[in-house]
N, C-alpha and C positions, 0 to 999 in steps of 0.2 A: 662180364668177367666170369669166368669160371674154375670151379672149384680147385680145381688143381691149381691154375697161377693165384690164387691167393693162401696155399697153403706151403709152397713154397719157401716164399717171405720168409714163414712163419717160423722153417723149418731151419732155414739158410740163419734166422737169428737165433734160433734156440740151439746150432751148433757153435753159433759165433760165442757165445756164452758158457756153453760146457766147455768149450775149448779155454778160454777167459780162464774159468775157473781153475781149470788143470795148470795154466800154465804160470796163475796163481800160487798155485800149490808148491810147484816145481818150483819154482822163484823162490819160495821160502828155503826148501830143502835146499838148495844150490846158495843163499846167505849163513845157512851151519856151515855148508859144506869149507865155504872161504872162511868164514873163522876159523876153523880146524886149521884150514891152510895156515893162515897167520901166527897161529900158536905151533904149529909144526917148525914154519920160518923160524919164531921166535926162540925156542928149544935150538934150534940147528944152529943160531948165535950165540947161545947160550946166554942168554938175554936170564937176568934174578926173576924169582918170583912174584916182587910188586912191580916189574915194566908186564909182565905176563898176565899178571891179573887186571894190570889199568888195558894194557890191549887187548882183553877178552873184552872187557865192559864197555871201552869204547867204540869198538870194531860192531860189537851188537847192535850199538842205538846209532853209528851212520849206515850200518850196512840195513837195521832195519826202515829209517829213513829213503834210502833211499830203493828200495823192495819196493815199497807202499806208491811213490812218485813214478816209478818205471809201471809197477801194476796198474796204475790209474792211467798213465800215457799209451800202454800195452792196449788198455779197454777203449781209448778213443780211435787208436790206429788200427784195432778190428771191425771196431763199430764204423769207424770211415769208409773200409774196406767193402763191408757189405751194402754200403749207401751208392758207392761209387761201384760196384758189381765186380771186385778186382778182391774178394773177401781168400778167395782160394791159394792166390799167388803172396797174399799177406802173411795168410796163416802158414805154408810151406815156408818161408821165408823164418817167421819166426818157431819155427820148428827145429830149423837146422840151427840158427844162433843157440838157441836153448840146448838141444842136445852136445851141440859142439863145448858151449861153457859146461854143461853137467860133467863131459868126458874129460875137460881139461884140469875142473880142479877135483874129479875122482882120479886120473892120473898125478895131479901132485901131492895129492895125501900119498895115495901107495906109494911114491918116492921118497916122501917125508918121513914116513914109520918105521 
């Protein structure tokens, strides 16, 4: 074996993981971002105070819920991808979902406001 195919691998999983991490990140930013949403919604109903602040507090702990569940399904369905050598078409794949939800709910806040 030589040096180059085994450093490969190496490399192919230390993107798989930066990428992991970023799309870690993003995921977080993108559960503010849908709360904002929902309290925008909730304003635009003119929904009181305490339905406003039970839907801030609850929206936090399912949306961070379920963050943490999708991050962890996200890191097997990379980690899959570099096993089975289809890591590239994974990763574009979940690229565009991500980008497409970031754009969607930065356009419904700016609608919201």
């Amino acid at each position: 074996m030589t040096k180059r195919t085994q450093t490969f691998p190496v490399l192919l999983w230390a993107t798989c993981y930066t990428l992991w991490l970023l799309f870690f990140a993003a995921g977080f930013w993108l559960m503010l971002r849908i709360r904002l949403v929902l309290l925008g919604l909730g304003r635009l109903a003119s929904a009181n105070h305490w339905i406003l602040s039970a839907v801030d507090r609850y929206a936090l702990l399912l949306l961070g819920v379920v963050w943490l569940v999708l991050a962890l399904a996200l890191e097997a369905y990379l980690r899959g991808g570099v096993q089975k050598g289809i890591f590239w078409s994974r990763a574009r794949r979940t690229v565009l979902w991500m980008v497409g939800l970031l754009a969607f709910t930065t356009a419904a806040a700016f609608v919201l406001k």
